[in-house]
N, C-alpha and C positions, 0 to 999 in steps of 0.2 A: 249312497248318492245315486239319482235317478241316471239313466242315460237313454239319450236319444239322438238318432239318425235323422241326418236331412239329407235326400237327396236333392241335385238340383245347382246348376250357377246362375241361376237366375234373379232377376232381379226381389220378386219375390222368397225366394230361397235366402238371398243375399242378408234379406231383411230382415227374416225371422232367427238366423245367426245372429245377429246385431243383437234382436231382443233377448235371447239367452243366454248371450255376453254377460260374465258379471254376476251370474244368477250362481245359485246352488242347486248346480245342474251339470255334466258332463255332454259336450257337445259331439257329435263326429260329423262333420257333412262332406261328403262324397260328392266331387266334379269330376265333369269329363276331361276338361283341359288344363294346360299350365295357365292358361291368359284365366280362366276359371278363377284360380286360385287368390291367382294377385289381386283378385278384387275384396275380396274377404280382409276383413281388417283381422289383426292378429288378435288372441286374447287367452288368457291363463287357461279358461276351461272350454277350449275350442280345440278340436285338432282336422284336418283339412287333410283329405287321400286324393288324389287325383289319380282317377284308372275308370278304364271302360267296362264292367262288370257285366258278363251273361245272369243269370235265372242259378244256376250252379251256384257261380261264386258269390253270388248276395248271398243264398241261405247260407255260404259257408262262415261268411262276414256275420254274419247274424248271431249264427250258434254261436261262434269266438269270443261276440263280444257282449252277447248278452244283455242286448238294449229292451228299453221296456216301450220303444214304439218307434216306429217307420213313418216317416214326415215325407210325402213324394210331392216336392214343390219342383218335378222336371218341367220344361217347354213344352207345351198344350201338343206341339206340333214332334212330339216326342212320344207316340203310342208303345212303340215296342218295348222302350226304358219301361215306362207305366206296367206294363203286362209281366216285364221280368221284376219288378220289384214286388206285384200282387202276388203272383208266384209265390215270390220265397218267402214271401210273409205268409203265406196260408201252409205254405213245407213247414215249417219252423213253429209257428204258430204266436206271431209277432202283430201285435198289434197295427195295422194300417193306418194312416190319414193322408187324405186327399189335398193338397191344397190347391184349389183353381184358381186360374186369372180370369178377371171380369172379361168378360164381355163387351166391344161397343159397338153400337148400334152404325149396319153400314151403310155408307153414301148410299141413295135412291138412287144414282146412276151410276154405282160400284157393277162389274162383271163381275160376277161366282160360281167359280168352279169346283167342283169338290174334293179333285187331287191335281197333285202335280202332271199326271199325264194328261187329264182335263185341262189344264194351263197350255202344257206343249200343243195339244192339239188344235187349240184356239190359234194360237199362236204361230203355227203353221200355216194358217191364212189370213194371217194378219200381215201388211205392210207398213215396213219403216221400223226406226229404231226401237230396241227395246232398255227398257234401265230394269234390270231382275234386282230384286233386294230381298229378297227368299232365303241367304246364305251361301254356304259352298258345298253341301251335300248333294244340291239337288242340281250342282251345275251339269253332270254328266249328261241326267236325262234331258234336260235342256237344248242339249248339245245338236238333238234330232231334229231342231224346228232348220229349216232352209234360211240359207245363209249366216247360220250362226257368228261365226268368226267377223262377218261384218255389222250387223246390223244389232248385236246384243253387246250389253255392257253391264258389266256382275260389280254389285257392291261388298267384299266379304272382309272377314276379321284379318287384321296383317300379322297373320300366323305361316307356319312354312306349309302348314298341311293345307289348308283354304289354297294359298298360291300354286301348291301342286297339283290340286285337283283341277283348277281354271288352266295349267298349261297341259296337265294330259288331254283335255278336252279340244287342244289346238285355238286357244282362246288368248289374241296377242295383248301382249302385257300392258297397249294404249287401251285395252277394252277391260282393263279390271281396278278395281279402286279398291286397294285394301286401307282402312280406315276403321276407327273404334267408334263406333256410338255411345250413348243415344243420338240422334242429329236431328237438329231445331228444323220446325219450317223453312227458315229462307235457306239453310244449308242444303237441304234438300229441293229448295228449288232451285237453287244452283247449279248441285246437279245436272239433275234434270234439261235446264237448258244449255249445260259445257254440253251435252253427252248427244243435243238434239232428240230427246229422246221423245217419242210415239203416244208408247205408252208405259205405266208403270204396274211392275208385278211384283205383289208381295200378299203374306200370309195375313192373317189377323190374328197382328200378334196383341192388340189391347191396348190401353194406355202406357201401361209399363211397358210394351215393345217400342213403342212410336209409330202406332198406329195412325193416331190421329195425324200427327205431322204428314206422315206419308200422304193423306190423303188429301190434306189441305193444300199441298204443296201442286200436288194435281192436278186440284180443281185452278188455282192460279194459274198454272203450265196450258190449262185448256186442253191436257192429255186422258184418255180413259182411265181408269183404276180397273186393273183384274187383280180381283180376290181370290188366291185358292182359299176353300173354308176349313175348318178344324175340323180333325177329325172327329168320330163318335169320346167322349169324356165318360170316366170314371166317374161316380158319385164321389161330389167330394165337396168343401167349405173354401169359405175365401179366407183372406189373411186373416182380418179381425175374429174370422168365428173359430182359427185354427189358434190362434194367442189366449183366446180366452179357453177354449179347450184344455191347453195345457196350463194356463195357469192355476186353474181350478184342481186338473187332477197330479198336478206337481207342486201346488202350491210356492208359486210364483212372485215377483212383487210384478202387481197388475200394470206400474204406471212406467215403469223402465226395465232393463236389462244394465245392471254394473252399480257403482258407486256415482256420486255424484265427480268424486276426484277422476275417478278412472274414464267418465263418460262428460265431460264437460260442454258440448255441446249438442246435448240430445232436442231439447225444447226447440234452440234455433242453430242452425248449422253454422260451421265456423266458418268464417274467410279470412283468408290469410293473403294480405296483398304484398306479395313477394318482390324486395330487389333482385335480380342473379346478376348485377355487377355488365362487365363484358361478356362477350360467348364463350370465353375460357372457363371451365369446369372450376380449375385450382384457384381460381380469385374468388371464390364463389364462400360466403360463411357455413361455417359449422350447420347452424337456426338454418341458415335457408335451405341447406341438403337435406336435414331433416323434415323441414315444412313439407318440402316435394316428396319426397318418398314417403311420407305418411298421407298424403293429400287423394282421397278419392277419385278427386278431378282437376285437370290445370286447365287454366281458361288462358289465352293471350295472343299476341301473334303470332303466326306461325315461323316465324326466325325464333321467336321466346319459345315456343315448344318444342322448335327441330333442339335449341342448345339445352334445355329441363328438363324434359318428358325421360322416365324410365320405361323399360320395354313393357310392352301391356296396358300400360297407364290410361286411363281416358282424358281423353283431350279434345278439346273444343274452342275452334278458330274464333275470336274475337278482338278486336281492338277499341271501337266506340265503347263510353260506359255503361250506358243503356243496352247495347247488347251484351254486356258483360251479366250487368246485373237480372237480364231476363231468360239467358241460361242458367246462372245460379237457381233463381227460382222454378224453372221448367224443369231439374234434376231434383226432386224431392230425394229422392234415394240416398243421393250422396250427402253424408253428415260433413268431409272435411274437403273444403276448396282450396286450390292454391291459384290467386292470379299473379299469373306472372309480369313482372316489369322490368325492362332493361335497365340498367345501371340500378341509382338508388331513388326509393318512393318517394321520397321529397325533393329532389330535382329535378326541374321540370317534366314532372311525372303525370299519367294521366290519372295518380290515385288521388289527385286534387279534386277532378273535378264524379271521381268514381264514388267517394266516402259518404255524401250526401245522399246517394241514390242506396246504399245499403241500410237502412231503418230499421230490417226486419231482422237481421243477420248479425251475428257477433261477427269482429273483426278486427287484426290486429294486424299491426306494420311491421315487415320484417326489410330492417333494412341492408343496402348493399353498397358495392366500390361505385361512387359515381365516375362518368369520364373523365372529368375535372380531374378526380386525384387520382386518377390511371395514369392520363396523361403527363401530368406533373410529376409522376412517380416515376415512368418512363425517363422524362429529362432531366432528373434530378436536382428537380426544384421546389421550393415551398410556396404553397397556395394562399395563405394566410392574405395577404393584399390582393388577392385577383379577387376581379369583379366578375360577374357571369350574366350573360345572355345568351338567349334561346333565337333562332332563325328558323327554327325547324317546326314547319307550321303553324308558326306566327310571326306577328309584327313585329320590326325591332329597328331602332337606328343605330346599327353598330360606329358612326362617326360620331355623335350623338356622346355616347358612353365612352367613347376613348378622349371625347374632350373632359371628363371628369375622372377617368381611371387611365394611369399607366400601364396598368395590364389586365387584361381581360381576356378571357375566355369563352366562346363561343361554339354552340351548338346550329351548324349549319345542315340545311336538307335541299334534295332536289337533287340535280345532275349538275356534276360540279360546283357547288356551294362554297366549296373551301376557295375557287379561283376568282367566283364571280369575288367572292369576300373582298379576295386580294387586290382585281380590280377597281371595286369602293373604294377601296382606301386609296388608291393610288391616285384616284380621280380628285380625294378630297386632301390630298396634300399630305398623305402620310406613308409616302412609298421607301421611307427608310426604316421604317416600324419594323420590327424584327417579330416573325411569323415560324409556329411551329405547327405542325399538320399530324394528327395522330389519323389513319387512315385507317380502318376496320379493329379498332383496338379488341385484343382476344380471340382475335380468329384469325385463322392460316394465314390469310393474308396482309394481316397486319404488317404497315411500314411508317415510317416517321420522317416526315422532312421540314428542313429550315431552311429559311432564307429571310432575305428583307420581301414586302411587300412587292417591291418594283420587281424581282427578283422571281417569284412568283407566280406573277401575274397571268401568266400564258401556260402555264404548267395544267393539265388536266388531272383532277383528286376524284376519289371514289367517295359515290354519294353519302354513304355509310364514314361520314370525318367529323374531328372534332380541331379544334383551334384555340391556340393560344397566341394572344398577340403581347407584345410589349415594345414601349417608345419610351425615350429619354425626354423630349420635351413634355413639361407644364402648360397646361392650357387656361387661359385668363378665366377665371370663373366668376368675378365680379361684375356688375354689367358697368355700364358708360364706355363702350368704342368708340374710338377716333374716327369724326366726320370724314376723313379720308379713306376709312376702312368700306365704307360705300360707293356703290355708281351714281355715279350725278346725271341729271339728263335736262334737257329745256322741253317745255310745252312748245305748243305750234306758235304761238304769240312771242317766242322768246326770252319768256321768265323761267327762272331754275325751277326744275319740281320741288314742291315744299316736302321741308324737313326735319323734323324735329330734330334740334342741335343735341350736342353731346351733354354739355351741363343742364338742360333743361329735359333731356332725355332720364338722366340718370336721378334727377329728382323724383320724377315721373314713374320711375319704372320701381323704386324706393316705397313712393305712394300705394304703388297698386299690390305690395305686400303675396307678392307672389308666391304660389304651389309649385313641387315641383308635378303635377298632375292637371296644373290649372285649365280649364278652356277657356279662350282669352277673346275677344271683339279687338281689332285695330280699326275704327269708323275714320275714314280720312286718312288712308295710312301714306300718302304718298310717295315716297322712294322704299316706306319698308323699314327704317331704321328702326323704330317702336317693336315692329311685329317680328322682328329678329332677334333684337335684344328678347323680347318675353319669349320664343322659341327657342334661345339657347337658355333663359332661366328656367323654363317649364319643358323638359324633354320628352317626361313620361306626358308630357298634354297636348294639347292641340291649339293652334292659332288660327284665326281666320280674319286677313287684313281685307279689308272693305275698302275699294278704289273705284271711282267714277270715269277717272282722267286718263286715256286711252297711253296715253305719253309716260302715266305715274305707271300705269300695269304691266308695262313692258319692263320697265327698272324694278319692280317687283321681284317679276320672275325672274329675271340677271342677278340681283342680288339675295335671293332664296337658292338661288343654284351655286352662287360663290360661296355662301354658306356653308351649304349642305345642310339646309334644316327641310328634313323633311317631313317634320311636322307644322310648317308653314302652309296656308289653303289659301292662295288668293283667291277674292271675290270680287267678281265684275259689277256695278253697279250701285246703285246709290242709297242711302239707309235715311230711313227705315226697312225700305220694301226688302232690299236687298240682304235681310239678318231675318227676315219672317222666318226660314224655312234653316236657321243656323241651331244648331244646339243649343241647348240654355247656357249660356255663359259662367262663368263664375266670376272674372275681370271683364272689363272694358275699358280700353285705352278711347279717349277722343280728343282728336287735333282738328278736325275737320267735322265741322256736321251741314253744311249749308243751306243754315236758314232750317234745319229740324231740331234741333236740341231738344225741346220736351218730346216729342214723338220718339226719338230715340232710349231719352231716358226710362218713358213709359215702357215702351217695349221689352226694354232690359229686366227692368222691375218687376212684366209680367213675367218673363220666363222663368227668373230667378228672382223671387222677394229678397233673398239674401246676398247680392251679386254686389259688386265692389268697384263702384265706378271712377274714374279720375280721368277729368279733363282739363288742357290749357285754354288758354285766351290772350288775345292778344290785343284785339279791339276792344274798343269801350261799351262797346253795344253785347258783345259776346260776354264781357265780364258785368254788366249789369244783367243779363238775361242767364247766367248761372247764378248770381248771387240770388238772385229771386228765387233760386231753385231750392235753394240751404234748408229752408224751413221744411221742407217736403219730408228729410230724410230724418231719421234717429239719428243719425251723427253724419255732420261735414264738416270740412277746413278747406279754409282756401291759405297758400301761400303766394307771395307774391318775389319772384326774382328777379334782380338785375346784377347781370353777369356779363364782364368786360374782359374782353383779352388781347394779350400784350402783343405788340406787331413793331419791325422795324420803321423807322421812320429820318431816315438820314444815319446818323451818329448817333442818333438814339432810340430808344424802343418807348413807346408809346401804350397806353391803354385807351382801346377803342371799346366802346358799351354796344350791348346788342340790346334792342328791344325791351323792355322790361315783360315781364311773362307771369300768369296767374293761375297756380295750379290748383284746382278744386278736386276734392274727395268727396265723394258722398257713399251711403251706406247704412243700410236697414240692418246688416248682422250684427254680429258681436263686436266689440270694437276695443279692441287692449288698451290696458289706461297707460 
């Protein structure tokens, strides 16, 4: 079986290990580091030495092990490696191959120097910060430019040996940034303006260094770029002409390295969108320990990679999906991703809105403990009936859902989230609600308290809380509330604000065959009883009650606040004009149109040809000028009621009749038989 050396932990290097993976072929490749190492994915016919090798001991490595060629894929900016590997190959008499990194063409207003003391020297009369991103070898010489210690800030590997050399140099530990690349444009521009930085210095190290980035990020900053240049290069090919090289004279398979079992995402790299539960390790699956520790690169936020990330690992700060998905793609190198996501990926997770953006990429869900059943697991209780909502960067009506669930569960964000919560409630009448608070669940700090709501209230929680509530009473989930359940109020003239009563309400509300998602018109809504009843029927929707009457709007907003519905939207002013600029509707309540009825109903019709309209009447002009209307729609009904109720009247109780009342449907959609 053939054998061949690579030297090199470069990305290049990295690569062509990859490709030999798998083959029939015996691999050795030789790094300088530990952090080297760990990048190299493991593989039957690979074996990996990590040591810094003189000109001697290559030829000794050479004769020992008897390889049939030398693959020197070191750092362009690594002459003396190159010189001592030529060496022992021409001692020994070992076949050589070069492998170079491209070349990119540099910015028109790049500065280039030709070595590192050509940088320092520039650089000594240069004023204001410097961001060096060269490494930690060349920190020493560095060291000589004036005012080092204040005005330079070094980017290097978070290794112990990189950190020793930035502190012999008297260089304070706020002026060093150990971090793992590769790193995107805007990381780098980030950088670049934490650090105030001048100007930026670095090598050209190519696309596979991040070259470009570094540059781009520059040219944003509006800071100079100094290039030191490369040095003089060896004859040598690039990846493609060094692959094909050998697989011609090793007889290779040209289109891969491995089996298709053993290499399962060679074509397109894997992603693995990762649950890790809490920040506790030991809660953490089997699958997802493994996912990480085999994963090239972990993407997520940085709490997600302080509690994942294994030492060496590469890691890159992320949380939008779009930025997720545009490191994935900017890391060609890396065949296995892991992102990572707190709790588990189908709770309210942001792999909902990430999976769409991955098209190009295999991907698979590894799931984990959500908080819900940490939490619950902690108070030893069963979740099976709890309801769950999110506060945490989104909209949510936690009174809302506790008038349909006895318990519920809650993901709160912000500063003190879990107090304002308990506030809420206490505001909206539920301050005997019994409240459990998981605070940092899985990290140090984890604590847990209970209490009632009222109990609560003023208590300060860490933004980092999750919540569980639970209440004994039932909440009416039928609509028709009692006319009393409202503020009554008079116009300026004296008369009660109009109301749609409760039996004629609940007819009404029956008619308009409600969503719980519905957008709803209340045109006329006067005290609001309509536009309340359909914002407690429609939680997840929106209402927006249409009021004219300066007297009706004020009892509006009095009884949307006795509510608590705050998906309630009064609107000022009178309909049509006043619904132009409303969403398309899906319902329309109308009690009121004065004197527009077709204007309205047109309106409705255009926004939504399918929208579901139901109006009363009461006069005889109103009900002759809807029934005209009947013919317009694919399907209407009018009903007509008269509903009496009983009242004392001496020694005996009486029934008094209201009004008789005409309730009209109409509607262009589907219509259930």
């Amino acid at each position: 079986m053939y054998k061949i050396c690579i030297f090199g932990g470069t990305t290049e290097g990295r690569k062509l290990v990859e490709f030999l993976s798998g083959q029939e072929i015996e691999v050795y490749t030789s790094v300088a580091t530990d952090y080297g190492e760990t990048l190299i994915a493991p593989a039957e016919n690979v074996t990996v030495s990590v040591a810094r090798l003189t000109a001697e001991g290559m030829a000794a490595l050479f004769r020992e092990q008897n390889f049939d060629c030398v693959v020197d894929a070191t750092h362009p900016y690594a002459p003396v490696v190159t010189d001592n590997i030529l060496t022992a190959c021409r001692e020994v008499g070992v076949d050589y191959i070069r492998l170079l990194r491209e070349e990119d063409r540099l910015p028109e207003n790049a500065i280039v120097v030709e070595n590192t003391q050509g940088a320092v020297d520039y650089l000594s009369t240069f004023e204001g910060n410097v961001f060096l991103s060269t490494g930690s070898k060349e920190v020493a010489a560095y060291s000589a430019i004036p005012g080092f210690a204040q005005r330079v800030y070094v980017r290097v590997l978070p290794m112990a040996d990189s950190l020793a050399a930035c502190e012999r140099c008297g260089l304070p530990a706020a002026h060093v940034l150990a971090m793992q690349g590769p790193f995107s444009e805007e990381m780098n521009l980030a950088m670049l303006r934490d650090t105030h930085a001048d100007i930026l210095v670095t090598k050209d190290s190519g696309s596979r260094g991040g070259f470009p980035e570094k540059a781009a990020a520059a040219r944003k900053a509006g800071i100079p770029l100094l290039v030191v240049g490369r040095p003089a290069q060896v004859a040598g090919s690039s990846y493609e002409q060094v692959v094909e090289i050998l697989t011609e004279r090793y007889h290779l398979r040209p289109e891969q390295g491995g089996s298709v079992e053993e290499r399962p995402c060679v074509e397109k790299p894997l992603v693995s969108i990762v649950g890790i539960g809490t920040g506790n390790e030991e809660e953490r699956t089997v699958r997802c320990e493994r996912v990480i520790r085999e994963a090239d690169c972990l993407i997520g936020a940085e709490r997600m990679l302080r509690a994942a990330a294994r030492p060496g690992q590469l890691c890159l700060t992320a949380i939008a999906p779009e930025a997720i998905r545009d490191m994935i793609r900017s890391h060609p190198e890396c065949r296995r991703f892991a992102v990572v996501m707190s709790g588990d990926v189908g709770f309210f997770s942001g792999t909902k809105k990430l999976l769409p953006l991955l098209d190009r990429e295999q991907v698979e869900l590894v799931p984990g403990l959500s908080s819900m059943v940490v939490l619950c697991n902690r108070l030893g209780k069963s979740y099976e009936d709890v309801a769950a909502l999110s506060l945490h960067g989104r909209e949510g009506d936690v009174v809302a859902a506790l008038r349909q669930h006895k318990r519920l569960f809650v993901l709160v964000g912000g500063e003190n989230g879990a107090g304002e919560l308990c506030r809420r409630l206490v505001e909206a009448g539920y301050g005997e609600a019994q409240i459990s608070v998981g605070e940092q669940l899985g990290y140090s700090g984890e604590r847990i308290r209970c209490g009632s709501a009222a109990e609560l209230a003023n208590e300060h929680f860490h933004s980092l809380s999750a919540v569980l509530v639970e209440h004994e009473g039932g909440a009416v989930v039928t609509h028709g509330l009692p006319d009393s359940a409202f503020v009554r109020g008079r116009q300026s003239d004296g008369r009660a604000v109009p109301m749609t009563k409760r039996e004629i309400r609940s007819v009404a509300i029956s008619a308009l065959a409600l969503t719980g998602d519905a957008v709803c018109w209340d045109i006329g809504a006067g005290t609001g009883s309509v536009s309340i009843e359909m914002a407690l029927q429609a939680p997840a929707g929106s209402v927006y009650a249409v009021e004219k009457n300066p007297a009706a709007l004020e009892l509006l907003e009095e009884n949307a606040k006795r509510f608590h519905t705050s998906n309630l939207h009064v609107v000022s002013g009178s309909a049509p004009e006043a619904c132009r600029d409303l969403p398309a509707p899906s319902h329309v309540f109308i009690g009121g149109s004065s004197g527009n009825m077709g204007e309205i109903l047109a309106l409705a019709r255009e926004k939504n040809p399918s929208v579901r309209i139901v109006a009363t009447a009461i006069a005889l002009e109103t009900v002759s000028e809807l029934t005209a209307c009947m013919g317009r729609f694919a399907h209407s009904q009018v009903v007509s009621i008269a509903a009496a109720q009983g009242r004392e009247a001496g020694p005996y109780h009486l029934m008094f009749g209201q009004n008789p009342v005409y309730v009209f449907t109409f509607t262009d959609g589907e219509e259930e038989e």
